[in-house]
C-alpha positions as CSV (number, residue, x, y, z in Angstrom):
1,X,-19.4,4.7,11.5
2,X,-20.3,1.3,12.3
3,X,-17.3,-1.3,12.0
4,X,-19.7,-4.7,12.2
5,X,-23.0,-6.1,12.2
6,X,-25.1,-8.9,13.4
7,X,-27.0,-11.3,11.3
8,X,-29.8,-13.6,12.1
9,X,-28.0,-16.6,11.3
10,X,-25.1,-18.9,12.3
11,X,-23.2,-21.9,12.8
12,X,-26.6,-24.0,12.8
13,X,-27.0,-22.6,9.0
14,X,-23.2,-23.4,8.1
15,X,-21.8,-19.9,8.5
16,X,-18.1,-20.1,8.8
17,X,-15.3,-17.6,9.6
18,X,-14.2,-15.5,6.6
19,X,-17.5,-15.8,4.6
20,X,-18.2,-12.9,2.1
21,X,-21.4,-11.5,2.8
22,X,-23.1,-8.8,-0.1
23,X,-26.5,-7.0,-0.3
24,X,-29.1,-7.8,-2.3
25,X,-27.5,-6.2,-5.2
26,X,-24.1,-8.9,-5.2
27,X,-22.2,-5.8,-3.7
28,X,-19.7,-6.3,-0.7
29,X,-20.6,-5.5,2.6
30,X,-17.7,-7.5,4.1
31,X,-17.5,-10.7,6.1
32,X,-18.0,-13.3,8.7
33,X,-15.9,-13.1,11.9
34,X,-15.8,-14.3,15.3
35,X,-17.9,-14.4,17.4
36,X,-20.5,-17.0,15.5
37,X,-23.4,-18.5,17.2
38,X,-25.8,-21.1,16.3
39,X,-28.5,-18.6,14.8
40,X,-26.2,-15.5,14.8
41,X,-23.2,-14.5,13.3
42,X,-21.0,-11.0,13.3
43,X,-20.1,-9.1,9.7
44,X,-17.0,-7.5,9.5
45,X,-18.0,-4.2,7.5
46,X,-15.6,-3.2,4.7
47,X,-15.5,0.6,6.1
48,X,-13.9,-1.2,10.0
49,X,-10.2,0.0,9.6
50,X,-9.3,-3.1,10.5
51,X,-10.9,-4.8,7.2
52,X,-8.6,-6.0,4.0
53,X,-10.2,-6.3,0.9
54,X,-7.9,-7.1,-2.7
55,X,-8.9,-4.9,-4.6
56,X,-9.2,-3.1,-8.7
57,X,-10.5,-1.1,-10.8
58,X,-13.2,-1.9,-13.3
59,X,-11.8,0.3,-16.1
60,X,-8.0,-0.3,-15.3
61,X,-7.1,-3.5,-13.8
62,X,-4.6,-1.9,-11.0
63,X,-4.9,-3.9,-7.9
64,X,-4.8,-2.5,-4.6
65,X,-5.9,-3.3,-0.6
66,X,-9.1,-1.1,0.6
67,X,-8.9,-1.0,4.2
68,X,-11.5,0.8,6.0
69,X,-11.1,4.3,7.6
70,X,-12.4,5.3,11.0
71,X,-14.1,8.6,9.8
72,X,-17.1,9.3,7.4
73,X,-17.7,5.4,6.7
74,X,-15.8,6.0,3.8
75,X,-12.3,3.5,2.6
76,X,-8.9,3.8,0.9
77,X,-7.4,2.2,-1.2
78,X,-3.6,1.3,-0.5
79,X,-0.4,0.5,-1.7
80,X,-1.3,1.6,-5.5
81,X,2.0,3.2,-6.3
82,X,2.5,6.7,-7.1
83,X,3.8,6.3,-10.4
84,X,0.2,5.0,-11.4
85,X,-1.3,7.4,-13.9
86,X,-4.7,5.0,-14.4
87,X,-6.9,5.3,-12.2
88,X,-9.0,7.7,-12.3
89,X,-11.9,9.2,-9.7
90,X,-15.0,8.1,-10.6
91,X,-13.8,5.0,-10.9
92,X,-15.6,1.6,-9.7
93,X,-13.7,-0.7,-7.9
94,X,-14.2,-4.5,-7.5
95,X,-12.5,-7.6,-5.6
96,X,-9.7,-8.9,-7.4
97,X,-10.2,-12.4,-5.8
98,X,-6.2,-12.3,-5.0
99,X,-7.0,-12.3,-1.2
100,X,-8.9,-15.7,-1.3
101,X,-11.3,-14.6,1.1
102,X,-13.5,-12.9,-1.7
103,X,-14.4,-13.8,-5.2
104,X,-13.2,-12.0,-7.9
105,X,-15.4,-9.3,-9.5
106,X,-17.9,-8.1,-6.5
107,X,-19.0,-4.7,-6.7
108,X,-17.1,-2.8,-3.9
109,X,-17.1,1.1,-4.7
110,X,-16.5,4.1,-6.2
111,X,-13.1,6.1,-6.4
112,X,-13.9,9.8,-4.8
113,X,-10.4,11.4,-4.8
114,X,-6.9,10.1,-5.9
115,X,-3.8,12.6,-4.2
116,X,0.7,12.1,-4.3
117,X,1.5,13.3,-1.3
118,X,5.1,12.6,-1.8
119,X,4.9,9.1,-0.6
120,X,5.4,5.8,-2.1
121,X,1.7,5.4,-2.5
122,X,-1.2,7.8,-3.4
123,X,-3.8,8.0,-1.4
124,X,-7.2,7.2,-2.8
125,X,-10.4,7.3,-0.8
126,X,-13.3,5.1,-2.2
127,X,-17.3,5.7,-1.5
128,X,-18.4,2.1,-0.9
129,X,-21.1,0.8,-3.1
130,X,-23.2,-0.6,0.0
131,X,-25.1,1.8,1.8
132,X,-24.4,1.3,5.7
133,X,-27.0,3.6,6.6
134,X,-30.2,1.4,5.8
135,X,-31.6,-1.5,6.7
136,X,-30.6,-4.4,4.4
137,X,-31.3,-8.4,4.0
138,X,-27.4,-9.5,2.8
139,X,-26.8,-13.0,1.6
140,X,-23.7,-14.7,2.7
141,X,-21.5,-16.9,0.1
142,X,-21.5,-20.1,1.5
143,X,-20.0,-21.5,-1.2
144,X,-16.6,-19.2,-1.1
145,X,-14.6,-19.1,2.3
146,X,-11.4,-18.2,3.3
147,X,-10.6,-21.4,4.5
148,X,-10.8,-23.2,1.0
149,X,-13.5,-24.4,1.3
């Protein structure tokens, strides 16, 4: 599954770290990171395991963290406790704008299963709403960046 991509633009076009970048359809793909160059710039995916996104669902406001996984190109979503009875698969799931990296309400995916394994935490895996497999322009949001400003 890929982790990143590379975009045709960069520093020259006022790409910072941290910049939410979506598809053509305003849904997350994920977002700027180091390496940026004067006409290129690196995208963070939302399924690399190393990616934080806040996180909740559209039909029951529970927030969460979705963090990438390193098989299937799918995510999870963590720390939504076990007690939770609401979600429900099925389920979209947008940013919650808590993180201040990403503004609130992007489209971000779809809940696929929801288990209690005992834990603290149930585990939730989540179908993102991008497709990684095709070719896609993606617009960065310039005007939102994790930096503040």
């Amino acid at each position: 599954p890929h982790k990143s991509i590379i975009i045709n633009r960069g520093s020259r076009h006022g790409l910072r770290n941290q910049m939410p970048v979506v598809d053509a359809q305003g849904r997350l793909v994920g977002r700027i990171v180091a390496p940026i160059g004067p006409g290129e710039a690196t995208v963070q995916l939302i399924t690399d395991n190393l990616s934080s996104v806040g996180v909740r669902g559209v039909e029951h406001p529970v927030s969460g963290i979705l963090n990438g996984k390193s098989d299937a190109g799918d995510c999870r979503m963590a720390y939504v406790p076990a007690s939770d009875e609401s979600l429900v698969e099925g389920e979209p799931l947008v940013t919650n704008g808590l993180d201040r990296v990403f503004p609130p309400d992007l489209p971000v995916g779809t809940i696929v299963s929801i288990r209690t394994d005992g834990s603290l935490f149930k585990s939730i895996v989540v179908r993102p709403a991008f497709n990684f497999r095709e070719p896609a322009v993606v617009a960065v949001l310039t005007g939102f960046a994790g930096d503040g400003g």
